[in-house]
C-alpha positions, -999 to +999 in steps of 0.1 A: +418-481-244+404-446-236+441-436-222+454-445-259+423-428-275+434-394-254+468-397-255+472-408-297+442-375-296+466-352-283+494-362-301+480-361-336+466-328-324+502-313-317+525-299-351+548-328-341+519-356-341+506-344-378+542-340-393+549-375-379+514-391-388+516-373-424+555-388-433+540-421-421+512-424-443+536-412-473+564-432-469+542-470-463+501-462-474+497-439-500+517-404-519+506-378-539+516-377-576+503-351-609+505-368-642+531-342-659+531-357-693+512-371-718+529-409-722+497-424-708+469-403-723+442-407-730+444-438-695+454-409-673+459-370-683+475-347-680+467-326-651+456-358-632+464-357-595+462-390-578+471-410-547+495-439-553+492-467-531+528-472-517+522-504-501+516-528-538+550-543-541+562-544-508+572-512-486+600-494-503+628-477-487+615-446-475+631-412-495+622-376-477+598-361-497+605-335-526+644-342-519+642-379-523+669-386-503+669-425-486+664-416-451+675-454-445+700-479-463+688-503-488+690-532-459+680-558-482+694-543-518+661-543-533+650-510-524+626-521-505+622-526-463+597-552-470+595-573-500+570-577-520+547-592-553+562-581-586+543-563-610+521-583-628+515-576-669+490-549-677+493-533-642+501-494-641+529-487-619+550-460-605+587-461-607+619-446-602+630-442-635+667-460-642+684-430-650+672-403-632+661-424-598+648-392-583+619-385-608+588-409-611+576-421-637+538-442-643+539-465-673+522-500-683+541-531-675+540-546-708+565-577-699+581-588-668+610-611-666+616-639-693+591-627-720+604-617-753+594-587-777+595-575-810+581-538-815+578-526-856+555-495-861+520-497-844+528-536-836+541-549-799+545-587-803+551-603-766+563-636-765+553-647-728+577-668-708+576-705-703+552-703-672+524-692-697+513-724-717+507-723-752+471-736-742+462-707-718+478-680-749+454-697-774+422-695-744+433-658-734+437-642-774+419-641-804+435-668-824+441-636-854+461-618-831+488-652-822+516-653-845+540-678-851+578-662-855+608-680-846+591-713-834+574-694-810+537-679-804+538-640-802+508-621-790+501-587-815+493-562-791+476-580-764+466-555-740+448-529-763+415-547-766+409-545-730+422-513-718+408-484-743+432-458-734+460-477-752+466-458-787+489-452-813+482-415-825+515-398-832+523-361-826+550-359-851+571-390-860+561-423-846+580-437-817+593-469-841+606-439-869+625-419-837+639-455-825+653-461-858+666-427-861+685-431-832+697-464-837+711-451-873+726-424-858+739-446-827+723-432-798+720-457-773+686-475-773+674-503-753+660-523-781+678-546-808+673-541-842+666-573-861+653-584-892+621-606-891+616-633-919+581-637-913+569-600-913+595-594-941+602-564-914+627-549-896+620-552-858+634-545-827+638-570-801+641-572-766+642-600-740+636-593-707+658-602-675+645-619-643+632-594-615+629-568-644+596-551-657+591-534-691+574-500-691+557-487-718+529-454-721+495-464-733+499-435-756+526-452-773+538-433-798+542-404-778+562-422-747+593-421-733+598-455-719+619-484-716+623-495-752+647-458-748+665-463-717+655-501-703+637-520-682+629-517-642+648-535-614+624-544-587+646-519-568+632-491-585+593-500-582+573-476-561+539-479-561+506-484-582+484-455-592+450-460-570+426-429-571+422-396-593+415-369-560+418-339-586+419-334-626+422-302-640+435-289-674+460-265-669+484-265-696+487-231-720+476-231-752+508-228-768+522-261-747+494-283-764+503-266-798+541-266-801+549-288-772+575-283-737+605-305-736+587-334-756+553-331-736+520-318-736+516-316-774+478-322-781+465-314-813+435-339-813+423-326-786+427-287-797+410-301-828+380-319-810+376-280-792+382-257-822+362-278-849+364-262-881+388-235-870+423-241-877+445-247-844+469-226-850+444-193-849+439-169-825+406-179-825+410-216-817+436-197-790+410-179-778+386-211-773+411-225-756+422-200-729+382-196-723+384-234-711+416-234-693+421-241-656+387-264-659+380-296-639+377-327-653+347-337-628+341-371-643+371-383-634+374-370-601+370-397-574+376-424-600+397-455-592+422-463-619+417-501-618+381-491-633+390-461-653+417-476-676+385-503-683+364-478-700+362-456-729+384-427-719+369-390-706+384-365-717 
């Protein structure tokens, strides 16, 4: 045991030991990822650097870092060397999005294969599939937020009462007005648009196929997510989002004013720091450059499993 003691000692020591050792632990234990957008706010930040356990769903094919190139074949055609559990509803995972596999993205699942749902503005019904009894639906949800709709039960919004983060606070136009934009204009969109005799509404609809997972943002109206370009193969699941290491606040004032490429627009918060003083002045510009490049040290060593629980800090 002390010969393997020296010899592992001497090889973690040497540049090729730590290079080796280092890939390891990011291709099967854990990976570094920085929230770059604000789809989850106010569950996880912007400016949130965390470690992603890589191990949640099985081991996935391993991809060179930075690159992400496969540095092995899909063996078993579900991107993963080891197989896995599925994501589970209400779990935050990281994912290769569908149509740009080499960026991550961390969403909510919301659905996973079977369930049914019907999104209008500020309302997600889910309609869960058959393996959730109508008994355990009526035990798990207040009995004003089960609805009736197409001789089924649909749950309003399920997830919102336990996990605080999840919001509807539009920067602009709501996500439902921009999904029925582009569905006038005939841009591609995941959803169906239907009409719903019981809400005297229109809807959109989506049912979910098996071994698939729907990701949405907590901070919903402000999410690019699959009810724009669909759900998640198994295949593309990485990881889930385990422990906040570093959180710092580094966008410019004029990205959380006007916005970069759809992201990092935030005018409550610019109001919550200028107060009275209009957030467009050089003098809530001026608060806000005096705060830049802070740390967010209450969330700093925080598991997300216990975070997303509580009332969010900010």
């Amino acid at each position: 045991m002390k010969n393997f003691l020296s010899t592992f000692s001497r090889f973690a020591s040497s540049w090729t030991g730590t290079i080796i050792i280092v890939l390891f632990l990011i291709f099967f234990v854990a990976q570094s990822f920085v929230i770059p957008s604000g789809s989850m706010k106010r569950t996880q930040l912007i400016g949130d650097f965390l470690f992603a356990k890589k191990f949640s769903y099985g081991i996935p094919t391993p991809h060179l870092p930075w690159l992400e190139i496969p540095l092995l074949p899909d063996f078993n055609n579900n991107g993963h060397l080891i197989e896995g559990p599925r994501p589970q509803r209400e779990d935050i995972v990281i994912f290769r999005n569908p149509q740009t596999p080499k960026v991550h993205f961390v969403k909510r699942c919301v659905a996973v294969g079977g369930d049914e749902l019907i999104y209008l503005d500020k309302k997600l019904y889910i309609h869960f599939n058959e393996l959730v009894t109508k008994e355990q639906i009526l035990a798990a949800y207040p009995k004003a937020n089960i609805v009736e709709m197409r001789d089924k039960l649909w749950v309003l919004n399920p997830y919102m009462s336990k996990y605080p983060g999840i919001q509807y606070t539009p920067e602009g136009h709501t996500s439902f007005e921009y999904l029925t934009t582009m569905y006038q204009h005939r841009q591609k969109i995941d959803m169906q648009a239907i009409y719903i005799e019981e809400l005297k509404s229109n809807a959109f609809y989506r049912k979910i196929e098996a071994d698939h997972f729907y990701m949405i943002g907590d901070n919903r109206d402000n999410s690019s997510d699959s009810r724009f370009w669909g759900q998640v193969p198994y295949s593309n699941i990485v990881g889930q989002p385990w422990l906040i290491y570093m959180s710092l606040e580094f966008r410019s004032y004029d990205r959380v004013l006007n916005g970069t490429n759809g992201t990092g627009k935030d005018h409550a918060k610019l109001k919550r720091l200028c107060g009275n003083i209009a957030i467009d002045s050089k003098a809530c510009e001026e608060i806000w450059n005096k705060q830049r490049y802070t740390v967010r040290w209450g969330r700093i060593g925080r598991r997300i499993e216990s975070l997303q629980r509580e009332q969010p800090i900010e």
